[in-house]
C-alpha positions as CSV (number, residue, x, y, z in Angstrom):
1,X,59.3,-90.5,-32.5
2,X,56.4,-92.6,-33.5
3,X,53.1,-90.2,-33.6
4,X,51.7,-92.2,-30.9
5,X,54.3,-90.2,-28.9
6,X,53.4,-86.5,-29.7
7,X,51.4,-86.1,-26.8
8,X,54.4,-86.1,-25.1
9,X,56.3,-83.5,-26.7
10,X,58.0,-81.1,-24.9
11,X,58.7,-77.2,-25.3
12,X,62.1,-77.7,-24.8
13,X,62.3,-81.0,-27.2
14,X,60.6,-79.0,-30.2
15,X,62.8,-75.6,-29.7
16,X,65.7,-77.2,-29.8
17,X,64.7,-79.6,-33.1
18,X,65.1,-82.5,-31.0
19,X,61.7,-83.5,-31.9
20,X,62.7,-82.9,-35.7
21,X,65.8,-85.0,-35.4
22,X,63.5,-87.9,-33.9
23,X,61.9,-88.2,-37.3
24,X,65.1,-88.8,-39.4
25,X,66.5,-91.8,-39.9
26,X,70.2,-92.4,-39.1
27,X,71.5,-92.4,-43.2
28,X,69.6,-88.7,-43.5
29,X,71.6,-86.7,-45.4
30,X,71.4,-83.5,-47.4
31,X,68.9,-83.2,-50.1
32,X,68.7,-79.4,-51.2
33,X,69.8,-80.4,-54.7
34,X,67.9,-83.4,-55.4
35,X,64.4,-84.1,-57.4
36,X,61.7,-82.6,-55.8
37,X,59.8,-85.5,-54.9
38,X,56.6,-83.7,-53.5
39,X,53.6,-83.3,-55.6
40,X,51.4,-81.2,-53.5
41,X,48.7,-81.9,-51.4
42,X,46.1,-84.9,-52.0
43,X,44.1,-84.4,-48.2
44,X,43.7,-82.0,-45.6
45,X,42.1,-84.4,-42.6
46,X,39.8,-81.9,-40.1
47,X,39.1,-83.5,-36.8
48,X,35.5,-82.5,-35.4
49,X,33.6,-84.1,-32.8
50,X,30.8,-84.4,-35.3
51,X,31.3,-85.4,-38.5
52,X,27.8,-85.5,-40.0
53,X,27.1,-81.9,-38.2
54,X,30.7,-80.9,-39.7
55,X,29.8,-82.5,-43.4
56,X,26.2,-80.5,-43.6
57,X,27.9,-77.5,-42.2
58,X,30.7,-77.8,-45.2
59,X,28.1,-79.0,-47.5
60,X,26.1,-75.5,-47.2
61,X,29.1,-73.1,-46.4
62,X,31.1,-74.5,-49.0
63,X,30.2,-76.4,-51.7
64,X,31.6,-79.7,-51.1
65,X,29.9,-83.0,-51.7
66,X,30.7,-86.6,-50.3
67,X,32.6,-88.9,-52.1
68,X,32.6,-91.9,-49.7
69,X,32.5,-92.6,-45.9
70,X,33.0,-95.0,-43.4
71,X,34.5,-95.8,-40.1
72,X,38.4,-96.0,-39.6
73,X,39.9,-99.8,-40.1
74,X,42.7,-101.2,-37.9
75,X,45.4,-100.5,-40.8
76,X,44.3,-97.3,-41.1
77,X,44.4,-96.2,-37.1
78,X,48.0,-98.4,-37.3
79,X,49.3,-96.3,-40.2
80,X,48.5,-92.9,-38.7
81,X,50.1,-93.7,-34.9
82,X,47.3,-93.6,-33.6
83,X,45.1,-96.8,-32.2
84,X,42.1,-94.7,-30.6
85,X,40.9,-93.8,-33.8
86,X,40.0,-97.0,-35.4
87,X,35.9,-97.4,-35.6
88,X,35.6,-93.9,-35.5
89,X,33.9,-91.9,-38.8
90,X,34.7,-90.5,-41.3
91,X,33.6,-88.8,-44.8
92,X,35.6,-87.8,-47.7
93,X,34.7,-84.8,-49.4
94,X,35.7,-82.9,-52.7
95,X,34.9,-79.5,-54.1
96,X,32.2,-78.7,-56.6
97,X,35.2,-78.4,-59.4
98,X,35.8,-81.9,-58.8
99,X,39.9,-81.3,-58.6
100,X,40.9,-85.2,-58.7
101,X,44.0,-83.8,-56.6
102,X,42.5,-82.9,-53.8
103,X,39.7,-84.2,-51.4
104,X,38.9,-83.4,-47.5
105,X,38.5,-85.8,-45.1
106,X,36.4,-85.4,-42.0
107,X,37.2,-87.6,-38.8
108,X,35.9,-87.9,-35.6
109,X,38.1,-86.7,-32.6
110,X,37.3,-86.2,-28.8
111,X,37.2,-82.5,-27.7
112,X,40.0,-81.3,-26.7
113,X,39.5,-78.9,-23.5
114,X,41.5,-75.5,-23.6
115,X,42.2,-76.4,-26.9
116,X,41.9,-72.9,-29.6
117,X,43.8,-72.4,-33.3
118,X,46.6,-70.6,-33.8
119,X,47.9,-71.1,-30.2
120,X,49.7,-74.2,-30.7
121,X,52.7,-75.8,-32.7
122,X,51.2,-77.7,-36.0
123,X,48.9,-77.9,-38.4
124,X,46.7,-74.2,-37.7
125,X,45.0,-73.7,-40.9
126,X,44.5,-74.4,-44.6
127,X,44.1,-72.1,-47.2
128,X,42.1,-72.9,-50.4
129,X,41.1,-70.6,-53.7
130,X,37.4,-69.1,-54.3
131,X,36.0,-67.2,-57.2
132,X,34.7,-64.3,-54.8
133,X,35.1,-65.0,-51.2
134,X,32.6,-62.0,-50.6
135,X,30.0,-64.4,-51.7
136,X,31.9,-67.1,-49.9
137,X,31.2,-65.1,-46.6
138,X,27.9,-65.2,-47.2
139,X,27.5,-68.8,-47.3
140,X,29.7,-69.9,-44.3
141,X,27.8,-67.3,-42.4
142,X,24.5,-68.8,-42.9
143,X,26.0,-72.1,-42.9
144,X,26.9,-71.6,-38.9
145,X,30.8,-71.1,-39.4
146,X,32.5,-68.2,-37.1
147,X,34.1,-65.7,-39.1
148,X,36.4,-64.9,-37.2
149,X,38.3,-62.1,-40.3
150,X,36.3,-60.8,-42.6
151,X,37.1,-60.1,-46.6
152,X,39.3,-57.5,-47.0
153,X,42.6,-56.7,-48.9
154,X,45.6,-58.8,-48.3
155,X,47.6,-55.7,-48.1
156,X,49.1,-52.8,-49.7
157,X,51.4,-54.6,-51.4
158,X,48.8,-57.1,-52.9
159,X,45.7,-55.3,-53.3
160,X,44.3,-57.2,-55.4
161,X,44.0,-60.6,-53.4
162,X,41.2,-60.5,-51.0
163,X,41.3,-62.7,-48.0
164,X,39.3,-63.9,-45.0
165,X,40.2,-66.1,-42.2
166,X,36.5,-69.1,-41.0
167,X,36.5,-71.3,-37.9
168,X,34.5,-74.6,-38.2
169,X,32.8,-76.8,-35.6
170,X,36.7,-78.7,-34.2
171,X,38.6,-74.7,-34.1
172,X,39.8,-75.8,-37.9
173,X,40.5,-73.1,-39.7
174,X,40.4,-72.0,-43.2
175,X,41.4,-69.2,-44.9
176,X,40.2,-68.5,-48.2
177,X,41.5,-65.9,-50.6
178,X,40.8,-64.7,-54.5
179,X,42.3,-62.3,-57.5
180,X,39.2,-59.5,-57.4
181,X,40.5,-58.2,-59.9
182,X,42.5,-59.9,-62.3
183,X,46.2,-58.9,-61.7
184,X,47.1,-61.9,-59.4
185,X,49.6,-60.2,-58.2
186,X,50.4,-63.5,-55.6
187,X,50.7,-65.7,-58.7
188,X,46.9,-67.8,-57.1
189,X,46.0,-70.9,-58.8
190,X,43.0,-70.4,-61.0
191,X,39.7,-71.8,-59.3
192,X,36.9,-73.9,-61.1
193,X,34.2,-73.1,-58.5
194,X,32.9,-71.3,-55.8
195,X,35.5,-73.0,-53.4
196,X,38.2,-75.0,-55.2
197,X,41.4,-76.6,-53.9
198,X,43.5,-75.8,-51.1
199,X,46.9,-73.7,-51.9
200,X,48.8,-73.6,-49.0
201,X,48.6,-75.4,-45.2
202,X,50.0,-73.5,-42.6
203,X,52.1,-74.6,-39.9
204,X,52.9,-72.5,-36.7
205,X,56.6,-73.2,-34.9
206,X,58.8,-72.4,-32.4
207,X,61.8,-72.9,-35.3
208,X,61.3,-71.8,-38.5
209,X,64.8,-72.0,-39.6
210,X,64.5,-75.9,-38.4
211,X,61.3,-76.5,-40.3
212,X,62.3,-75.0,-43.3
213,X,65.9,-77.0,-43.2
214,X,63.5,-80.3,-42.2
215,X,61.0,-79.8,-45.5
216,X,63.9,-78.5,-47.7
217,X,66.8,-81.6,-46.8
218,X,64.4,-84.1,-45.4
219,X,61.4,-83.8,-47.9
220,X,63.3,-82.4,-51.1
221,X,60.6,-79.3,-51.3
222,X,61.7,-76.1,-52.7
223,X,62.0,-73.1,-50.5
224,X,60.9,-69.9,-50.7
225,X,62.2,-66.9,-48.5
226,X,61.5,-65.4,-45.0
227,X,60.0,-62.5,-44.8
228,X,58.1,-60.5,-41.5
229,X,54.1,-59.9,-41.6
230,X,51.8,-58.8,-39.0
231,X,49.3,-61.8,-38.8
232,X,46.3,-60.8,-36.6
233,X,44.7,-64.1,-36.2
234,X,48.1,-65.3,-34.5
235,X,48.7,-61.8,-32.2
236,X,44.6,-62.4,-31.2
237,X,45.7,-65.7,-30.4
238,X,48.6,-66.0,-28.4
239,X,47.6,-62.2,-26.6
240,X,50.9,-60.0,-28.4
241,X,50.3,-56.8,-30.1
242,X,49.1,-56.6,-33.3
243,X,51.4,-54.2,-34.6
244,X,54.4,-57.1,-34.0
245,X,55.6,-58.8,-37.3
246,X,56.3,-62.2,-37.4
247,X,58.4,-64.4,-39.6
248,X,57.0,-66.4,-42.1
249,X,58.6,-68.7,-44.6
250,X,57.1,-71.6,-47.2
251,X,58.1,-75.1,-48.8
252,X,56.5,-75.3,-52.5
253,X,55.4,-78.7,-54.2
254,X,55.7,-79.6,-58.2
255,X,52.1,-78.9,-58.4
256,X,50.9,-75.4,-59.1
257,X,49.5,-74.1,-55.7
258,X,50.6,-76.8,-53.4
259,X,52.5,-74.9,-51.0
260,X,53.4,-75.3,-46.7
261,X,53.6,-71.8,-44.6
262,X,55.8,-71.6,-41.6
263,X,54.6,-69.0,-39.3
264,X,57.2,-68.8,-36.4
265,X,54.8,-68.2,-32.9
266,X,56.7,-66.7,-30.3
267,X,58.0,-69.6,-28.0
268,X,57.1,-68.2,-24.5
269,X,53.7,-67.7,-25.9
270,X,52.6,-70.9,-27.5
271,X,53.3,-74.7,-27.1
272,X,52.7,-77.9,-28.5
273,X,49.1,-79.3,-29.5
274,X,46.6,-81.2,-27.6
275,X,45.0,-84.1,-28.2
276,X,43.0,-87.2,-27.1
277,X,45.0,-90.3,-26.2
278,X,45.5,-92.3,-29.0
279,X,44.1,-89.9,-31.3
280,X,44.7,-87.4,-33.8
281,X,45.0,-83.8,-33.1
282,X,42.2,-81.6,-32.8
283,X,41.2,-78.9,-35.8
284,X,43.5,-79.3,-39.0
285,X,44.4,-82.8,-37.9
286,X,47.2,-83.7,-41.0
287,X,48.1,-83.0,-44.2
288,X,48.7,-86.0,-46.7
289,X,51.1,-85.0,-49.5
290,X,51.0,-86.9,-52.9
291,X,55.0,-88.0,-54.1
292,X,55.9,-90.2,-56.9
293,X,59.0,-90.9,-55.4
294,X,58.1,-92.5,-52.1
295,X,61.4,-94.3,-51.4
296,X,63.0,-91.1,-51.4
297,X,61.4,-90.0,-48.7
298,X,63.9,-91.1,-45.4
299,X,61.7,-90.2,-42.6
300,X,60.9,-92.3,-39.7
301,X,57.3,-93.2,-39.9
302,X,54.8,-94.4,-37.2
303,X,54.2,-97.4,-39.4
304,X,55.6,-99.5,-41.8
305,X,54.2,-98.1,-45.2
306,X,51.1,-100.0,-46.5
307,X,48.6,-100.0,-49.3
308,X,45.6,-98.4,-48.0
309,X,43.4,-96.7,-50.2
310,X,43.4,-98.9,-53.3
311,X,46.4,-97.1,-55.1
312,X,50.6,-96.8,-53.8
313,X,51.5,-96.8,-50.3
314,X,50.9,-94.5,-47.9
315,X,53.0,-94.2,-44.4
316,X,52.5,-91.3,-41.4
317,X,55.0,-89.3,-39.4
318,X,55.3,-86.0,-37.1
319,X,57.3,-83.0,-38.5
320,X,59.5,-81.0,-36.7
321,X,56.7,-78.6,-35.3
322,X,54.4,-81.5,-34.0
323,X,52.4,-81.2,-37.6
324,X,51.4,-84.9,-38.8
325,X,52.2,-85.7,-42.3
326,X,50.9,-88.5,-44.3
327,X,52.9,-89.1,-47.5
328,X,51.0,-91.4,-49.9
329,X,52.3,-92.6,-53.9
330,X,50.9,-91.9,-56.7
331,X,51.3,-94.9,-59.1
């Protein structure tokens, strides 16, 4: 399935993984014990219908700063699936720590009506590393961001990472979480400032057990193991109670801290994502993950890979869940 196509998806089609199947390529086999080829992630692209209300809003709340920006070429809009969004803007922003890994790219997308996170298959949130997100609430208040979970413990169990849960101007959301106290007892990536990279992307299905078989044979990524949380932000979502656990699962990249959640939404509840014609999804739009293995990689992509940013290729497809995935070289 190309990713001009995933407006099309059905419930049925992604339940049953035949949306998954549609991205492999007819030589797929097993991968579980080759080389990882996955680095981690190199962009999270946020679609607003705003970008320079989104890039002052980030700006204040979070520390970023703009490292270029421009308007979506033909190649670009080609690559991704989808044709709407050439001409459109963008900016590319990175953290005050100045991670060369990882940047932020804000595009403009046409509202979506109906459309709210965590109620859809996809791309729901990103989660990235601060020093003190206490402090971090302060700043994304003021900056005009919904809080939408406030800092607290992460639980019992790992007391001492704090978490909270921030809604931006497109219903992107970002979770942001630090060690208060020095254990780590989640084994978190070190930040550098305020508000460093992201961690971990999270992905809502309707199959977990056919995501994590898509990232682990399809992608080469390293599994971790499923285990059952109550989320809040997803109960508040879809309208189940909050005392319901959920399953949740991850695929982990070489890098430290470069990490996908699969948080399986119930079916009856939720349903595939939204968007414009010709455009790319609303809210956490893609993730683009860095490999150094790109021929490795047997997916079926929405484009023949091309050189677009000035360094290795770079190619698009839709996962298993609806979630659109840019994998891009590192040379």
């Amino acid at each position: 399935m190309s990713a001009n196509d995933t407006s099309n998806l059905t419930r049925r089609g992604v339940v049953t993984g035949a949306g998954a199947a549609t991205v492999l390529t007819s030589s797929q086999t097993l991968a579980a014990d080759r080389k990882n080829p996955i680095l981690g992630h190199a962009i999270a692209t946020i679609g607003v219908p705003d970008v320079a209300a989104a890039q002052a809003m980030y700006e204040a709340g979070i520390g970023l700063y703009e490292v270029n920006k421009g308007k979506v070429s033909e190649g670009v809009a080609a690559s991704w699936g989808a044709p709407a969004m050439e001409g459109r803007p963008w900016v590319m922003m990175r953290c005050e720590s100045k991670d060369p890994t990882f940047r932020i790219r804000i595009v403009q997308v046409d509202p979506v009506p109906g459309y709210r996170t965590m109620a859809t298959w996809g791309l729901n949130a990103i989660e990235m590393i601060s020093e003190d997100i206490y402090a971090v609430n302060e700043r994304v208040l003021s900056a005009g961001f919904d809080v939408i979970g406030e800092p607290r413990p992460l639980s019992e169990a790992y007391a001492s990472v704090h978490a909270m849960q921030v809604k931006g101007p497109g219903e992107e959301l970002f979770y942001y979480a630090s060690d208060m106290t020095g254990e780590n007892e989640f084994d978190l990536i070190t930040p550098k400032s305020p508000v460093d990279r992201i961690f971990n992307a999270v992905v809502g299905t309707p199959n977990i057990r056919g995501s994590r078989a898509f990232y682990s044979h399809v992608l080469g990524m390293k599994l971790g193991g499923v285990q059952e949380f109550k989320v809040r932000m997803v109960s508040d979502a879809l309208g189940y109670d909050r005392d319901i656990a959920i399953e949740m699962g991850s695929a982990k990249g070489r890098w430290a801290g470069s990490s996908i959640e699969f948080d399986a939404y119930p079916v009856g509840l939720s349903g595939p994502r939204p968007r414009a014609p010709g455009q790319l999804p609303p809210g956490v739009s893609m993730m683009s993950l860095a490999t150094d293995d790109f021929d490795s990689i047997d997916v079926s992509y929405a484009a023949a890979p091309a050189v677009l940013y000035g360094g290795g290729r770079a190619a698009t497809f839709v996962g298993p869940s609806g979630e659109w995935v840019e994998i891009i070289e590192e040379i």
